[in-house]
DRENNUMI-724278 format. One line per field, with one value per atom (N, C-alpha, C, O): residue number from 1; residue in three letters; atom name; x negated, y, z. Coordinates in Angstrom, 2 decimals, padded with zeros to 5 digits. Each point is the difference from the previous one (the first is absolute). Layout:
N
num = (NUM ...)
residu = (ALA ...)
atome = (CA ...)
px = (X ...)
py = (Y ...)
pz = (Z ...)
***
This chain:
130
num = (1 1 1 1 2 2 2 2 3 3 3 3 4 4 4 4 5 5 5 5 6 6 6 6 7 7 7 7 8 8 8 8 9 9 9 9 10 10 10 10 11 11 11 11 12 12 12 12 13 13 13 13 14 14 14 14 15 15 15 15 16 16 16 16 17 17 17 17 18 18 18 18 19 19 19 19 20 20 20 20 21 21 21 21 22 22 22 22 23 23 23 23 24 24 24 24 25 25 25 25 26 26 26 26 27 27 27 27 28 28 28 28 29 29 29 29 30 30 30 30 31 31 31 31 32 32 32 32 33 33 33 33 34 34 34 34 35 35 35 35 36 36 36 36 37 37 37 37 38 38 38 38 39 39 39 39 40 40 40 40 41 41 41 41 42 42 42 42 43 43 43 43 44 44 44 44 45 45 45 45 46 46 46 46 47 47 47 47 48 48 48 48 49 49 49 49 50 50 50 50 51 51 51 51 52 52 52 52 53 53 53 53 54 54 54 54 55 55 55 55 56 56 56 56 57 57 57 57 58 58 58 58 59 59 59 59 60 60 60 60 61 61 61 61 62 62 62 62 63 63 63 63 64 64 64 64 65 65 65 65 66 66 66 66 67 67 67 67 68 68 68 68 69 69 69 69 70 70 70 70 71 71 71 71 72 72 72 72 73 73 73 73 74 74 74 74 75 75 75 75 76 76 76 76 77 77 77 77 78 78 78 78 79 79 79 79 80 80 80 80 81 81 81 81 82 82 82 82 83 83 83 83 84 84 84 84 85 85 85 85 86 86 86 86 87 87 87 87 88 88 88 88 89 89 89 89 90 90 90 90 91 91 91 91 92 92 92 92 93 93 93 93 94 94 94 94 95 95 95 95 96 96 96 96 97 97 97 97 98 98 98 98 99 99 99 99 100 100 100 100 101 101 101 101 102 102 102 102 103 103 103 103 104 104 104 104 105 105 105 105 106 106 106 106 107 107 107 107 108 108 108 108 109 109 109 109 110 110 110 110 111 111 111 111 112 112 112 112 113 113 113 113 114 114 114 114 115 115 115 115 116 116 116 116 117 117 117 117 118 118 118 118 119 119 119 119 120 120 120 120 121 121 121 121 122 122 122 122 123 123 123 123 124 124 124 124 125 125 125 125 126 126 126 126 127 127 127 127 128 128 128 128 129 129 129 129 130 130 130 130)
residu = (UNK UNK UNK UNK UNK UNK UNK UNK UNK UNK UNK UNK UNK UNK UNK UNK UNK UNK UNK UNK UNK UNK UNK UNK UNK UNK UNK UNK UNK UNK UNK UNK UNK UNK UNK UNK UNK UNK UNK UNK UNK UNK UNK UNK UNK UNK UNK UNK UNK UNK UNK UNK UNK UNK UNK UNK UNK UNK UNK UNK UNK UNK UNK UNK UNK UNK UNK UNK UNK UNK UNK UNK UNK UNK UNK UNK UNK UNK UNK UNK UNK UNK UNK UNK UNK UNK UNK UNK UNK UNK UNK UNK UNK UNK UNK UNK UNK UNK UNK UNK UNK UNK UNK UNK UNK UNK UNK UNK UNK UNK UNK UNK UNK UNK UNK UNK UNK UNK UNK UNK UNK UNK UNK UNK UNK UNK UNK UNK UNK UNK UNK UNK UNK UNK UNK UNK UNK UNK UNK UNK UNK UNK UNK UNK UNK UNK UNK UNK UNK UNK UNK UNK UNK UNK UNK UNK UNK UNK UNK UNK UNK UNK UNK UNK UNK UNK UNK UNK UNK UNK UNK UNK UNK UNK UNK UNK UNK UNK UNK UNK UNK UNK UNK UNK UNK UNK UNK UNK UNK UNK UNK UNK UNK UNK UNK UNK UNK UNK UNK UNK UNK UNK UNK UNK UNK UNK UNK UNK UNK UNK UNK UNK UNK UNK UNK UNK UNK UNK UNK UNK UNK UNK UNK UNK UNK UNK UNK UNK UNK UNK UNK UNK UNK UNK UNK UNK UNK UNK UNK UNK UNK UNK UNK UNK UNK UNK UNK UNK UNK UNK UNK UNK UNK UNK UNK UNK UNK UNK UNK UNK UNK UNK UNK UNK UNK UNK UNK UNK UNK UNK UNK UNK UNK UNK UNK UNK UNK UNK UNK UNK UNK UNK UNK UNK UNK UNK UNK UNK UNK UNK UNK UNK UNK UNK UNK UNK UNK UNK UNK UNK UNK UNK UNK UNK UNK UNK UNK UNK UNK UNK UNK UNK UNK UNK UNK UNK UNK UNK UNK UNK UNK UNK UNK UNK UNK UNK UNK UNK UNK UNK UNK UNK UNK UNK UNK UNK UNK UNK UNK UNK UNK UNK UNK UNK UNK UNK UNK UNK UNK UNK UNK UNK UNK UNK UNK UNK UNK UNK UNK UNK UNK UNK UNK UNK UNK UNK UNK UNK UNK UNK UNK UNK UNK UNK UNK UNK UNK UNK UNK UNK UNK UNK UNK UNK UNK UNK UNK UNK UNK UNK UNK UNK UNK UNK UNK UNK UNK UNK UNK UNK UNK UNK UNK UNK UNK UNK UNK UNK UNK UNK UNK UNK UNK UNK UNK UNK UNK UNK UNK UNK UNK UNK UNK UNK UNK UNK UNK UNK UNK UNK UNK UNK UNK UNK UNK UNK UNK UNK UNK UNK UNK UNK UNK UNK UNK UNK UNK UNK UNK UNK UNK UNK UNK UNK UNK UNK UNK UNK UNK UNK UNK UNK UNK UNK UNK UNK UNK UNK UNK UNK UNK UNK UNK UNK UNK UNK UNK UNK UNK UNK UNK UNK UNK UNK UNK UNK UNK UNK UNK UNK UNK UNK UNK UNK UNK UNK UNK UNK UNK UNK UNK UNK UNK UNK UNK UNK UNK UNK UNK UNK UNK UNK UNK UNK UNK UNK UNK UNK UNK UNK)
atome = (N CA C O N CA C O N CA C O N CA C O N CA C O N CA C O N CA C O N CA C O N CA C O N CA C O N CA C O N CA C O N CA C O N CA C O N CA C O N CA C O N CA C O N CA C O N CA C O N CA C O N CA C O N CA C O N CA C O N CA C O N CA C O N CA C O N CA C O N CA C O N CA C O N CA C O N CA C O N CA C O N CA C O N CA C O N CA C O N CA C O N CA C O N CA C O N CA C O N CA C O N CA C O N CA C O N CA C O N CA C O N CA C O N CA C O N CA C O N CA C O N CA C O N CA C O N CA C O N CA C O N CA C O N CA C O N CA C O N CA C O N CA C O N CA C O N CA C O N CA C O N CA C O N CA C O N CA C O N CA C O N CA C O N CA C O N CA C O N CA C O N CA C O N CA C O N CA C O N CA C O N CA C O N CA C O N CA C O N CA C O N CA C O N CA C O N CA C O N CA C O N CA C O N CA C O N CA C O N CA C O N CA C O N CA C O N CA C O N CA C O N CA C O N CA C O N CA C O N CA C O N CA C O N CA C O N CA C O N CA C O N CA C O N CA C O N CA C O N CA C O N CA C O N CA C O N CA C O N CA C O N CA C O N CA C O N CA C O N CA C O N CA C O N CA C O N CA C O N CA C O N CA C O N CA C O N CA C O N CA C O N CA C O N CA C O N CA C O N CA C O N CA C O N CA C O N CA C O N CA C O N CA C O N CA C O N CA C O N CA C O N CA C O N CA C O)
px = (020.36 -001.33 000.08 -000.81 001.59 000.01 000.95 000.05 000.68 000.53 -001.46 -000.41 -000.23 -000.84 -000.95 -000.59 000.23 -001.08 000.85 -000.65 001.59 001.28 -000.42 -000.75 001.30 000.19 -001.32 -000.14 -001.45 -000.83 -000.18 -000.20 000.27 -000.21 001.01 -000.45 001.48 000.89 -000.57 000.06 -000.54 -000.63 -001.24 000.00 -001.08 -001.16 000.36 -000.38 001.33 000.64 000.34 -000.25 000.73 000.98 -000.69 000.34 -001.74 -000.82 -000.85 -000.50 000.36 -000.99 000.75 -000.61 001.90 000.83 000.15 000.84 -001.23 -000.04 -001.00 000.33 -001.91 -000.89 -000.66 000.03 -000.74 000.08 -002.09 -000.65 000.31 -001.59 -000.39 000.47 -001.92 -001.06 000.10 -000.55 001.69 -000.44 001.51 000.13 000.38 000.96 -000.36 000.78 -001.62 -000.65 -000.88 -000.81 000.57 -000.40 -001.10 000.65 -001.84 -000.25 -000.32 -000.30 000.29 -000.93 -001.23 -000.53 -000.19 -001.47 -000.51 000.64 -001.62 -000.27 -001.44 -000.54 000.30 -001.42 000.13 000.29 -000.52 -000.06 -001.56 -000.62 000.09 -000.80 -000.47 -000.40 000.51 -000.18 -001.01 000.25 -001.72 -000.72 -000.78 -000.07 -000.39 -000.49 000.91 000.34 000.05 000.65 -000.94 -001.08 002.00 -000.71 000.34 001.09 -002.12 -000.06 001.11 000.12 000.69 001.50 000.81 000.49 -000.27 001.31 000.56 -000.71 001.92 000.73 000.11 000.14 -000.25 000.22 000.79 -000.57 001.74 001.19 000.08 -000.19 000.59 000.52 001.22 -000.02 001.07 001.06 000.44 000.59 -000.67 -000.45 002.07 000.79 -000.40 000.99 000.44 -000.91 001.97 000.42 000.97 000.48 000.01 000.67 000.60 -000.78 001.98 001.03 000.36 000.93 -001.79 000.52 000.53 -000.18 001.08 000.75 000.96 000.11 001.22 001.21 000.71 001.16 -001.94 000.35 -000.86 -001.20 002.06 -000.50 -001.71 -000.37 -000.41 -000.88 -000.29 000.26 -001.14 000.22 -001.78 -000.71 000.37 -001.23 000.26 001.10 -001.97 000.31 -001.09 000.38 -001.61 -000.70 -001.51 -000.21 -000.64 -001.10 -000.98 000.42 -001.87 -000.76 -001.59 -000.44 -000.07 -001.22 -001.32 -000.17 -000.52 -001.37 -000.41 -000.50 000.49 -000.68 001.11 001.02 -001.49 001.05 -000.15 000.73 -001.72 -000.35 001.08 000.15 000.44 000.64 001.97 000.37 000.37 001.73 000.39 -000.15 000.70 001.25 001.53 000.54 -000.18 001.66 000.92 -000.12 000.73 001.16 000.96 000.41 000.42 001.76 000.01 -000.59 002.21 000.60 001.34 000.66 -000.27 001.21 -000.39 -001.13 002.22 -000.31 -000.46 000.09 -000.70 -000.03 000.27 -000.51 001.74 000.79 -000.29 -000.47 000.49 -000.35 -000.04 001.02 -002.55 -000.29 -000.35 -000.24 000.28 -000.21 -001.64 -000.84 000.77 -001.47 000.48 000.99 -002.34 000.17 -001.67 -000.77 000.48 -001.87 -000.59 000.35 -001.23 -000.92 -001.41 -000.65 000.62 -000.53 -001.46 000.19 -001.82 -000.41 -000.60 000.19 -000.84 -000.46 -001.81 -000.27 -000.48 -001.16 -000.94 -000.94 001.45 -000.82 -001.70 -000.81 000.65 -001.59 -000.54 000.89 -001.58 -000.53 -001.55 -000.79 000.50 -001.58 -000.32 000.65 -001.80 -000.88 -000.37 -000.16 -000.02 -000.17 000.67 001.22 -001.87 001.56 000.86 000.01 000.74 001.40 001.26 000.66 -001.31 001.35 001.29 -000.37 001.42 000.64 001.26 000.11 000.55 000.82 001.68 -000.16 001.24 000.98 001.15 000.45 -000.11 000.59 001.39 000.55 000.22 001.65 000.76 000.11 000.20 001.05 001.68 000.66 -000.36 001.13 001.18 -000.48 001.96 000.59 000.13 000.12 -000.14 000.04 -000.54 000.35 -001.70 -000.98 -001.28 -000.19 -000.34 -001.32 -001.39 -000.83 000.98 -001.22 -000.05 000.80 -001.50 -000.11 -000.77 -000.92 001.27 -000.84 -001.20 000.04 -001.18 -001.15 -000.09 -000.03 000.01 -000.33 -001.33 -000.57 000.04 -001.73 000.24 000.67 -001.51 -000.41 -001.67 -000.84 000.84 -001.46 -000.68 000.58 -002.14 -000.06 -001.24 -000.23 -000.57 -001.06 001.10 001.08 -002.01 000.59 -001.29 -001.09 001.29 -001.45 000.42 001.06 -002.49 000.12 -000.05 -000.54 001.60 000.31 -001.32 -000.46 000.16 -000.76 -000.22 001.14 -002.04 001.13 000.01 -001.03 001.75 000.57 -001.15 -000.76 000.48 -001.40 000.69 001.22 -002.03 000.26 -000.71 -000.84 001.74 -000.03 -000.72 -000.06)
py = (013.54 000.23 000.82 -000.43 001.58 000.69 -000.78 000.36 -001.47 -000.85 -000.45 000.25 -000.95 -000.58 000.29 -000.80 002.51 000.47 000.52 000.41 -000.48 000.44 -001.00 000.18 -001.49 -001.51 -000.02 -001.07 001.61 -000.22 000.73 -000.51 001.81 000.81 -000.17 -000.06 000.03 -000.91 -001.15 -000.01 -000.82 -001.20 000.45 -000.34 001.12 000.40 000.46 -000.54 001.84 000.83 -001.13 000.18 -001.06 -000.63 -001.26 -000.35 -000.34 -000.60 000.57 -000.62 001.88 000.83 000.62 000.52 -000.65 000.61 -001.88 -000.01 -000.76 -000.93 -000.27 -000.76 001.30 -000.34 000.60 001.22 -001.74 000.45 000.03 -000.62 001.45 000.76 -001.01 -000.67 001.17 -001.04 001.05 -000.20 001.82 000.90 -000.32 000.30 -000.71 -000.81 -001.25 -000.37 -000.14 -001.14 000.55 000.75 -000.74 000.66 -001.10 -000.34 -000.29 -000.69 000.55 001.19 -001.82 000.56 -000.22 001.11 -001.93 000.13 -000.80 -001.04 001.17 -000.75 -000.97 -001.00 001.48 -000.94 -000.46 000.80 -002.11 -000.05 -000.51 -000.04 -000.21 000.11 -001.53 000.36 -001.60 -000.92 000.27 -000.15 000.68 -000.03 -001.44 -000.70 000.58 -002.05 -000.72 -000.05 -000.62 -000.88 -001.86 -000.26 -000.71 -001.22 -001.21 -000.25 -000.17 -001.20 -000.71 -000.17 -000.17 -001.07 000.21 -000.89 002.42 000.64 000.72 000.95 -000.96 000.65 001.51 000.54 -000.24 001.88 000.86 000.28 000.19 000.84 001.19 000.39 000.27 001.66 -000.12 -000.46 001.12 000.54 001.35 000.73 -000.28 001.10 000.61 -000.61 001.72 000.23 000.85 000.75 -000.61 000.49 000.91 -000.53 001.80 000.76 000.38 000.76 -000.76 000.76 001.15 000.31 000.59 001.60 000.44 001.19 -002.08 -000.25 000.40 000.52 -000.63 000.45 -001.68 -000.30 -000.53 -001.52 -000.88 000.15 -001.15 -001.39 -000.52 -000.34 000.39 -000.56 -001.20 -000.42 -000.42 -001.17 -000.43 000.49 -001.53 -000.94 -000.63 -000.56 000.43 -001.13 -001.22 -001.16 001.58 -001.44 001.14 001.16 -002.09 000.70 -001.24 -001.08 001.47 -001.35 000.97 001.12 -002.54 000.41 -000.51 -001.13 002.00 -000.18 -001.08 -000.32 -001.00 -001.21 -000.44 000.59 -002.05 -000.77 -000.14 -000.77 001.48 000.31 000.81 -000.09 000.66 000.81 -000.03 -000.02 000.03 -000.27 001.44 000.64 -000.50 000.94 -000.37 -000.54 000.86 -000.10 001.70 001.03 -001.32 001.41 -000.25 -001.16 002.45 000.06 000.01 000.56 -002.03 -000.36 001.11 -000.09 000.98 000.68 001.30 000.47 000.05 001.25 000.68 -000.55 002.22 000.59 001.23 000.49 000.01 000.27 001.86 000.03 001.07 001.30 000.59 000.33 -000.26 000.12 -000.65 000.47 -001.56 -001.47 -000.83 000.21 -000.89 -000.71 -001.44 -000.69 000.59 -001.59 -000.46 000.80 -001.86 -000.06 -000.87 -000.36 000.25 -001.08 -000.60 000.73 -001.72 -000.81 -000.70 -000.77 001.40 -000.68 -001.19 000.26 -001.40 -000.78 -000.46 -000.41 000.63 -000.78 -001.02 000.12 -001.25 -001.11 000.38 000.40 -000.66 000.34 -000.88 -000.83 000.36 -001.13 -000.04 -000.74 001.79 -000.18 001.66 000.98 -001.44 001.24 000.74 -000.35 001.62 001.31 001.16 000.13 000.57 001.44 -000.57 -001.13 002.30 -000.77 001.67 000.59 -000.63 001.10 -000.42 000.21 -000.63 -000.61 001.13 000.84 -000.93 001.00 -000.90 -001.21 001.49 -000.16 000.91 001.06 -001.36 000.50 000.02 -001.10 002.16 000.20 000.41 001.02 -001.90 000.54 000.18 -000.82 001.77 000.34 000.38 000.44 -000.71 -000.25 001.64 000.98 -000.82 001.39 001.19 001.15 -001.85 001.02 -000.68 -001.21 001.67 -000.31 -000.39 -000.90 002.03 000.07 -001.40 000.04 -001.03 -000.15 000.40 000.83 -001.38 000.51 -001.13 -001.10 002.43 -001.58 000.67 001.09 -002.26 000.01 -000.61 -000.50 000.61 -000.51 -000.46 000.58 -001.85 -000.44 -000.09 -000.07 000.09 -000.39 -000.30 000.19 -000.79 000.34 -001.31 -000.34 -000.44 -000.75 -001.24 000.00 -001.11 -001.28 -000.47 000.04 -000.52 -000.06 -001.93 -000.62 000.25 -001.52 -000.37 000.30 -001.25 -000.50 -001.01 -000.98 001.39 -000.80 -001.19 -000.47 -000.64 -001.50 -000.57 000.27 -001.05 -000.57 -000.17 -000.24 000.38 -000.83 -000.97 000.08 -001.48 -001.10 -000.12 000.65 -001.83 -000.25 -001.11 -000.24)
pz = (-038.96 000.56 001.29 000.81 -000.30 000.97 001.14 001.18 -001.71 001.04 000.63 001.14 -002.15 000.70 000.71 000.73 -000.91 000.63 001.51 000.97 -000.96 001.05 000.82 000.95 -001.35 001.40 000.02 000.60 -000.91 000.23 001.10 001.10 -001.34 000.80 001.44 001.14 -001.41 001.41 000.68 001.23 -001.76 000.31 000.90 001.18 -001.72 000.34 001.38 001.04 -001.15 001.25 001.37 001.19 -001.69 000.75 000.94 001.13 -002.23 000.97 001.00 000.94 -001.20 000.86 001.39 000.93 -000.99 000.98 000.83 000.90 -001.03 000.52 000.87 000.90 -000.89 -000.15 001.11 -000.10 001.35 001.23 -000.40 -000.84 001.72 000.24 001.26 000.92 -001.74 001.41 001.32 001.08 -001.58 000.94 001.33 001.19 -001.75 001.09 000.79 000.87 -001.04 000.56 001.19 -000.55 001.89 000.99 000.84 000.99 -000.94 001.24 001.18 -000.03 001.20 001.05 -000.52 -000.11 -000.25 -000.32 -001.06 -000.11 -000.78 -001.53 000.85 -000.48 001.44 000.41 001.49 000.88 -000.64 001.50 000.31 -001.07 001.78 000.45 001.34 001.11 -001.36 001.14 001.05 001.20 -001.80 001.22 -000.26 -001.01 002.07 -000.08 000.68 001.18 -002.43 000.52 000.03 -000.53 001.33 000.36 -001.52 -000.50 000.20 -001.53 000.94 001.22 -002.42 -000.12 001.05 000.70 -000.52 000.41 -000.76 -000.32 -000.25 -000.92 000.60 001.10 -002.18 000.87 -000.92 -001.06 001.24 -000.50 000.58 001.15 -002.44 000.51 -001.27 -001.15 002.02 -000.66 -000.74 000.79 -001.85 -000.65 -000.12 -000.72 001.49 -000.12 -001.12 -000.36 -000.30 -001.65 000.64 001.00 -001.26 -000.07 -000.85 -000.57 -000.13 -001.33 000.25 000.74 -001.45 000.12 -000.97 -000.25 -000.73 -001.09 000.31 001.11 -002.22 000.21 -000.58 000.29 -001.01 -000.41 000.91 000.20 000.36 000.17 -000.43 -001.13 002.30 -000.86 000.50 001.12 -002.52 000.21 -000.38 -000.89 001.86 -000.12 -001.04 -000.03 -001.11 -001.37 000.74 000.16 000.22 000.48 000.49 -000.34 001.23 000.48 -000.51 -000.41 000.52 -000.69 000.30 -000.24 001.01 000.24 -000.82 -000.45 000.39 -000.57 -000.01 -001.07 002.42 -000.12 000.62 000.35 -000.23 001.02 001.22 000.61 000.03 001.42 000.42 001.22 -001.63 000.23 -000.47 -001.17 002.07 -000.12 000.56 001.04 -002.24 000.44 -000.21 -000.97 001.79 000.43 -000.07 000.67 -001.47 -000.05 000.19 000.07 000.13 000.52 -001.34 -000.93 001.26 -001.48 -000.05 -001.03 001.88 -000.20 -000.79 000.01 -000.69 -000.45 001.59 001.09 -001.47 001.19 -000.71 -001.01 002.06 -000.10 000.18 001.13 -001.50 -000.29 001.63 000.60 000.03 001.03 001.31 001.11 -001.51 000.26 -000.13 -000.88 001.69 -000.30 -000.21 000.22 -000.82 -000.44 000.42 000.54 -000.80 000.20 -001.22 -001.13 001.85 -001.04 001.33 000.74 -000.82 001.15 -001.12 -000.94 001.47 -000.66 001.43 001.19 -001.66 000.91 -000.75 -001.13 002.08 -000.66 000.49 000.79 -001.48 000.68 000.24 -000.83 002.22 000.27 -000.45 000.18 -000.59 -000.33 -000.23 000.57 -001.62 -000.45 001.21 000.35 -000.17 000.88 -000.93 -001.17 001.71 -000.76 -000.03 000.12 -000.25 -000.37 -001.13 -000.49 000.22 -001.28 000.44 000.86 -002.83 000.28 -001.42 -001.15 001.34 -001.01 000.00 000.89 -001.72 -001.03 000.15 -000.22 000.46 -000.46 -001.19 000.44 -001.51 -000.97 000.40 -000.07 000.52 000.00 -001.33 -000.67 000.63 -001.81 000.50 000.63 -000.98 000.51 -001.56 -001.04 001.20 -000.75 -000.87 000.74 -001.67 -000.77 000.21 -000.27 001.06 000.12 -001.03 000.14 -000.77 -001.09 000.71 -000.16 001.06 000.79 001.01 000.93 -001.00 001.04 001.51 -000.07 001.34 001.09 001.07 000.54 -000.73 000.56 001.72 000.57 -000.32 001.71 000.01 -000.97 002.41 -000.04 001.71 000.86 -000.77 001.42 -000.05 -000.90 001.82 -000.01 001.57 001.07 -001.29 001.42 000.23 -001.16 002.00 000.35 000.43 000.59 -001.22 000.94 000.62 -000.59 001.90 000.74 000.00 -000.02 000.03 000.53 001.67 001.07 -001.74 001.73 000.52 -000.60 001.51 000.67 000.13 -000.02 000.17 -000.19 001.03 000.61 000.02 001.99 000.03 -000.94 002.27 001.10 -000.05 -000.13 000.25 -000.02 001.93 000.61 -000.25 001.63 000.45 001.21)
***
């Protein structure tokens, strides 16, 4: 019985010394801000990641709220002091304001991290005809 409460307690110790904080994870900014932008122009901001870790950190996957919205991440570890990003893009499409959410899940951190865009899509005008 005290073996077993032993490799438990080793076990317990030993995943937690693995196990990296949302407080090593650094961005330049959780919200950007478009402004007005023009209906059916794609409009991107690149949200930069910082590791103030002492391990490798790693993007598991990013995933946005609707499908208006793509994000793209660095597939490499990033590396202890190092940036990596996360690229969201949002199809303009419907008029209106719009503030949408991207989810960062990162590898042996629990927490995940939300970023925010937001901002007006104005309608385009439609050609003078000649």
């Amino acid at each position: 019985m005290k073996f077993l409460v032993t490799a438990f307690a080793v076990l317990f110790c030993t995943v937690g010394a693995f196990a990296q904080s949302a407080a090593d994870v650094k961005l330049n900014k959780t919200k950007h801000n478009f402004g007005k932008i023009k209906q059916n122009v794609p409009a991107s901001y690149t949200f930069v990641i910082t590791n103030n870790g002492d391990k490798p950190l790693i993007i598991e996957n990013a995933t946005a709220e609707c499908g208006c919205t793509s994000p793209e991440w660095s597939q490499q570890p990033i590396m202890k002091g190092k940036t990596g990003t996360v690229k969201a893009t949002f199809n303009a499409a419907a008029v209106g304001p719009f503030t949408k959410k991207v989810t960062i899940k990162f590898a042996k951190i629990n927490e995940p991290v939300q970023v925010t865009i937001e901002g007006e899509v104005l309608a385009v005008a439609p050609a003078k005809k000649s």
